[in-house]
C-alpha positions as CSV (number, residue, x, y, z in Angstrom):
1,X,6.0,64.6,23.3
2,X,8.4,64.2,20.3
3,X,8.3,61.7,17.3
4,X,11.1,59.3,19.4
5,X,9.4,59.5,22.4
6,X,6.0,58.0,19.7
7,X,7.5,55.3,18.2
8,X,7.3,51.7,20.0
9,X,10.7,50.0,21.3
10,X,10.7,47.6,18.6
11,X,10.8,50.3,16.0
12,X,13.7,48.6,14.3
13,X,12.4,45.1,14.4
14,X,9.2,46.4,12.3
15,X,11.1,48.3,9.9
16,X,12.9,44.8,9.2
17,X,9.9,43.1,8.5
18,X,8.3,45.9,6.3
19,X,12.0,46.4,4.4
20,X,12.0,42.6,4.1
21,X,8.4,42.4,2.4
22,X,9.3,45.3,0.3
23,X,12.3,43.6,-1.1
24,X,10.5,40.2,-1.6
25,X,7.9,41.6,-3.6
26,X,10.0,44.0,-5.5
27,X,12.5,40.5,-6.2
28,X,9.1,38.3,-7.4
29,X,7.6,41.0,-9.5
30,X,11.4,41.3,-11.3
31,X,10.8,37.8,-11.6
32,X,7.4,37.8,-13.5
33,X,7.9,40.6,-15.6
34,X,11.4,38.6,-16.8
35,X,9.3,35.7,-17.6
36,X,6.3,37.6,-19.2
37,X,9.1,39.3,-21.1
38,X,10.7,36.0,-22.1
39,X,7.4,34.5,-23.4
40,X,6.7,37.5,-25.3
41,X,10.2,37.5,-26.9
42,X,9.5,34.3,-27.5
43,X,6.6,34.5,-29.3
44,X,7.2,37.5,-31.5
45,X,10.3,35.1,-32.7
46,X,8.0,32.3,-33.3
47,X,5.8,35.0,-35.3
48,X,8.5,36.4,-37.3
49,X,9.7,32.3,-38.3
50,X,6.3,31.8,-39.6
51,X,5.7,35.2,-41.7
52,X,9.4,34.2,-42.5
53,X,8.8,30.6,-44.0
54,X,5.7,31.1,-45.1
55,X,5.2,27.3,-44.7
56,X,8.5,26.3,-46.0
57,X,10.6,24.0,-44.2
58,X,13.1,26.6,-44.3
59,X,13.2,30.3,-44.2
60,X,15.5,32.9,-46.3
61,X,15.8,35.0,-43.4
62,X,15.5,38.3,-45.1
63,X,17.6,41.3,-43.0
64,X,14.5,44.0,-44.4
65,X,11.7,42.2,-42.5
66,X,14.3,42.5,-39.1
67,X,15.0,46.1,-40.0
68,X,12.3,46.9,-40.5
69,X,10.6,45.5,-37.4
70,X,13.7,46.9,-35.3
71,X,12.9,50.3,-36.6
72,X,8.6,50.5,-36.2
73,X,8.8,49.0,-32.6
74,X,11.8,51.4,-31.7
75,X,9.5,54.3,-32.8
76,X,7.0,52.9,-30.8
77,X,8.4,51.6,-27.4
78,X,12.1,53.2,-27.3
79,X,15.0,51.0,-26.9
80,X,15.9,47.8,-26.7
81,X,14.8,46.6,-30.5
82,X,18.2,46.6,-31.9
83,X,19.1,45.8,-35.8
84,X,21.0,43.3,-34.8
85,X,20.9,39.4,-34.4
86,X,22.0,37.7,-31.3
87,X,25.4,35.9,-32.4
88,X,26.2,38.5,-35.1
């Protein structure tokens, strides 16, 4: 008996349904890890503003504590921690 002559006549419509599931889930987990990612962006922003200000309404911004940052977490995770702020 060969593998053809095994598989049921609707073969194709079951490989639909598992391609389709595949997809789905690989589309939702894109989805969380882009919004676990955005929070976490977020927050390491909203860390940086308060080491930043110090309590001060304003904050000086200072390009060593971004360079610096940029560089350790490079190091440590690879890319995608440029020197750079978005808008310059």
């Amino acid at each position: 008996m060969t593998e053809d002559a095994m598989v049921p006549d609707d073969y194709a419509g079951l490989h639909e349904e598992v391609v389709n599931v595949v997809e789905s889930a690989r589309r939702t987990a894109a989805r969380n890890v882009n919004a676990v990612m955005t929070a976490a962006y977020w927050e390491i922003g909203r860390r940086i503003v308060a080491t930043e200000q110090g309590g001060q309404a304003r904050a000086g911004y200072g390009q060593a504590l971004i360079g610096r940052l940029a560089d350790d977490l490079t190091r440590r995770f690879g890319r995608g921690f440029p020197r750079y702020q978005s808008g310059n």
